[in-house]
Steps between C-alpha positions, in 0.01 A plus 500: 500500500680234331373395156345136400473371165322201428561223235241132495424348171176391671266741533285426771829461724640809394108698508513335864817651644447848341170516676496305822780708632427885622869583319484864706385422806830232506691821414551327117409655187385288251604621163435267223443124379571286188411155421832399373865603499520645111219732555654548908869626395415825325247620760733375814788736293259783488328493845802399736369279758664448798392150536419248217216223609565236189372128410770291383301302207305772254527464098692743270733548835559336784551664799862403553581669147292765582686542881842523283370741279391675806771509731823575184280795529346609797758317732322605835181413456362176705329197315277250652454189310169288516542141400320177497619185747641371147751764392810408741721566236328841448579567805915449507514728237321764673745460769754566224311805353498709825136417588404664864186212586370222378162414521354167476147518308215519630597810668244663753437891563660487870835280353523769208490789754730374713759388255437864372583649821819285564627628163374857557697516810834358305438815257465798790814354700710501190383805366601646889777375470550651120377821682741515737837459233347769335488680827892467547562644153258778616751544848785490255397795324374706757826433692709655210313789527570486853835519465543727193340802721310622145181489695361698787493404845052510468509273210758258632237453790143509318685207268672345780189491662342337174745234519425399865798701621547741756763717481489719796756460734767697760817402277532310178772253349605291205643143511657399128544158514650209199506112568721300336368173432770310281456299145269279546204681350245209645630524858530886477135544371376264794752697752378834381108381532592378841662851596168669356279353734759536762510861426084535491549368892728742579222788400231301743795530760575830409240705448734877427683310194382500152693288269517498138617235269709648219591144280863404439526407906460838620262655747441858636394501833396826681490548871312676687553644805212610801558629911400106566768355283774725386715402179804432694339222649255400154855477293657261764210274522411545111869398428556213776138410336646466102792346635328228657260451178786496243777267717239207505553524102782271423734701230296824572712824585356845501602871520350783638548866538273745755473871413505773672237528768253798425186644683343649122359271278596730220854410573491184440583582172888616660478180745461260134754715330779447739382153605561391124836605425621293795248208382693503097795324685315239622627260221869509678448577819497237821154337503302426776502843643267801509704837477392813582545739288770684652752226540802572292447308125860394529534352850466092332760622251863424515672786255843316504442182420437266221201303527421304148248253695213321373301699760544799257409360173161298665427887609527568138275257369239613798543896365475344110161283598313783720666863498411816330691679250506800759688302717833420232723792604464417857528137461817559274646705744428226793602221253886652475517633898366166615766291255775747512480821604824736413610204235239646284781724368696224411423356104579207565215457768250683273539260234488202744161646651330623166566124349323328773207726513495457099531123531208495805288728298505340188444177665199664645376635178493131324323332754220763420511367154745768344750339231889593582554626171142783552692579796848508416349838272354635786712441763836556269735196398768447770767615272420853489491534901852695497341797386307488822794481768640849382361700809280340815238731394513335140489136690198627697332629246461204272452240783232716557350473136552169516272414810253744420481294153461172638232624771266657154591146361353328807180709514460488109498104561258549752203501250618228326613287818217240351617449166638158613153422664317573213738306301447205712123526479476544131726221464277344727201570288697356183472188677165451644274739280337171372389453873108555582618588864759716446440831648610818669555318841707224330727728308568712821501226707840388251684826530445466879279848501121525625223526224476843573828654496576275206173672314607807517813505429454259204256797393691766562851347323406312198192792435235242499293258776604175567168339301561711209828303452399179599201570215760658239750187576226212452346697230872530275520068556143471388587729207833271419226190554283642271770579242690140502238262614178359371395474854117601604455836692389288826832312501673798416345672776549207762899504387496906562345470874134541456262203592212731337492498135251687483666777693784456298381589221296750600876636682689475184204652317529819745899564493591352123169683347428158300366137561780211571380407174496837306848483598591192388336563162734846418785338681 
């Protein structure tokens, strides 16, 4: 049952709704009431209610403070606001705010419920949908253990099973497969979405493929093959299928690699093994293909020629933004047969080839906001590279510390790939503290994130939640106030963002231990 929590100033209103509805019978549980915002807050933090019922005009606080307050906390919950024919204004700024209804007063029993209803049914769809993301992480996991063969054959079927998926079939196969979506990271997030639900049609189509989503563009796809609809003809179809989905993509290539048909599940293990040391030269290898795994690795390579082209460095920047560090010795060793082949014994070339990939891979490295002088010590300074060229192993070896560097670079940046998000919004809240209205959705809504991404990773970076700044911000400018002005605590507190100055000071009282004017006295 979702949970209701109730806050009306007056009392028979709020007496009225509490009682006239039977809250279990409409599959609600009703789980607490307040008759204004500042006595609300604490028991709304404590309880957790899935939906907030709220009048907009209550003393102390008002429900709009109290729905910011609210929501820089518990961003999913769902607040209905009930206003008087009066309060337009009210009203605009519960728009603002992230309000789910708004309710004209007088509101009636039937109106209430079925406002409740509409809003209950918002929650269950997106917590489905919330379901079902976690569901593909769930996939993701159990396909490693798939393909890892550290589990036995029972267990891989009991948790198959679990997972909705049957494993039992005649012959078995696995399909690694990478997209390639370009540099535009708008269009390729959009494309990639697109492909998703592309691929989540193919598995109505196909019922004997399960397909996991492994981030970074990459999918796992296994196959599997029955007396009605052998794998010979499941691969075709499967790959005439992903061909079809991917070349409606403009700018989208892919590569993929099929393993080694077995009949024993337990070998899948084998089938993945094999399957992946072809996939690790997908980075250089002609796109738009699916290989099977026992084409030669070589046949797209020319050993005897030269072949500097920007082809080869884009492949490059692909292998810096999404491979592994398992796959740099094989990559290297593509890199140099793909540009040159048997020239790799000549100096000359190695120095030629070693400089670019420096030059693409420190270029890479600042645009994840690494300074060239940080990575000119990790990387080593161009002028010591002669050391390098003294044998092809010696080349090898340190392109190969080099791109393993800049890939723990990359995912070391990935935790901090917000810091210029969270720059932006506390600059943001520099600006507009002062604001009554501003609030979670309004800072997110800046930085181009949703209120609830932007929550919690605003919690999880900068170790506190997005109202505990906001408070600590207004509450060091009412300290300055304080400090340099003669100004009364309710101006102070209008010039800080709080219409209330009552709750105010009752707020500054709670996080400075003091009055506004205890402070100003020792100040």
């Amino acid at each position: 049952m979702l949970k209701i929590f109730l806050v009306e100033d007056e009392m028979i209103m709020r007496e009225g709704i509490k009682k006239n509805i039977d809250w279990e019978k409409e599959n609600f549980s009703f789980v607490g009431d307040a008759a204004d915002g500042e006595l609300a807050y604490p028991l709304i933090i404590q309880k957790k209610p899935d939906i907030l019922i709220t009048d907009i005009k209550m003393p102390f606080m008002d429900g709009l403070e109290l729905s910011r307050l609210v929501k820089a906390e518990l961003p999913d919950i769902k607040i209905i606001v009930l206003s008087g024919y009066d309060e337009f204004d009210y009203a605009k700024e519960a728009i603002d705010i992230g309000i789910a209804e708004y309710l004209l007063k007088p509101v009636t029993s039937a109106k209430l419920l079925e406002t409740l209803h509409r809003v209950q049914k918002t929650i269950l769809e997106q917590r489905e949908k919330e379901a079902v993301k976690n569901g593909v992480d769930e996939e993701m996991k159990f396909f490693r253990k798939l393909v890892l063969g550290n589990m036995s054959v029972s267990l891989l079927l009991k948790e198959g099973r679990a997972l909705g998926i049957e494993l039992a079939a005649s012959e078995y196969n696995l399909l690694l497969l990478q997209l390639f979506l370009g540099n535009d990271v708008d269009e390729a997030n959009k494309r990639i979405e697109e492909i998703r639900q592309g691929f989540q049609k193919l598995k109505e189509v196909y019922i004997n493929i399960e397909i996991a989503d492994r981030g970074r563009e990459e999918f796992w796809i296994l196959l599997k093959g029955t007396e009605e609809y052998p794998l010979s003809a499941l691969e075709n179809d499967i790959g005439a299928s992903i061909e079809k989905l991917v070349k409606t993509e403009n700018q989208t290539e892919y590569f993929g690699v099929l393993g080694k048909r077995t009949e024993r599940l337990g070998d899948l293990s084998v089938c993945y093994e094999r399957a992946n040391k072809r996939f690790a030269h997908r980075f250089l290898a002609e796109k738009n293909k699916i290989y099977q795994v026992e084409d030669t690795q070589d046949t797209t390579l020319d050993l005897e020629s030269l072949n500097l082209s920007q082809t080869d460095r884009r492949a490059l920047e692909q292998f810096l933004s999404t491979g592994l560090k398992e796959d740099v010795a094989v990559f290297i060793d593509s890199y140099f047969h793909k540009t040159g082949g048997n020239n790799i014994q000549s100096i000359l070339f190695r120095q030629y080839v070693v400089m670019d990939i420096y030059i693409i891979t420190v270029s890479f490295s600042q645009k994840m906001g690494y300074q060239k002088q940080e990575l000119a010590k990790l990387y080593g300074d161009k002028q010591e590279f002669m050391k390098v060229f003294a044998s092809v192993e010696d080349t090898k070896q340190y392109l190969k510390k080099l791109l393993e560097t800049a890939i723990a670079l990359r995912e070391k940046a990935l935790p901090g790939k917000y810091d210029t998000v969270l720059k932006q919004a506390q600059e943001y809240i520099e600006e507009h503290y002062h604001q009554s209205d501003i609030s979670l959705n309004t800072v997110a809504a800046s930085v181009n994130l949703s209120p609830n991404h932007f929550s919690a990773i605003f919690s999880q970076e900068l170790g506190e939640t997005f109202i505990e700044y906001l408070t600590r911000v207004r509450m060091e400018k009412a300290k300055e106030l304080l400090r340099t002005t003669s100004k009364k605590s309710t101006e102070i507190a209008y010039e800080v963002g709080y219409k209330d100055a009552h709750y105010f000071g009752s707020l500054f009282k709670k996080t400075q231990n003091c009055t506004p004017k205890e402070y100003r006295m020792h100040s």
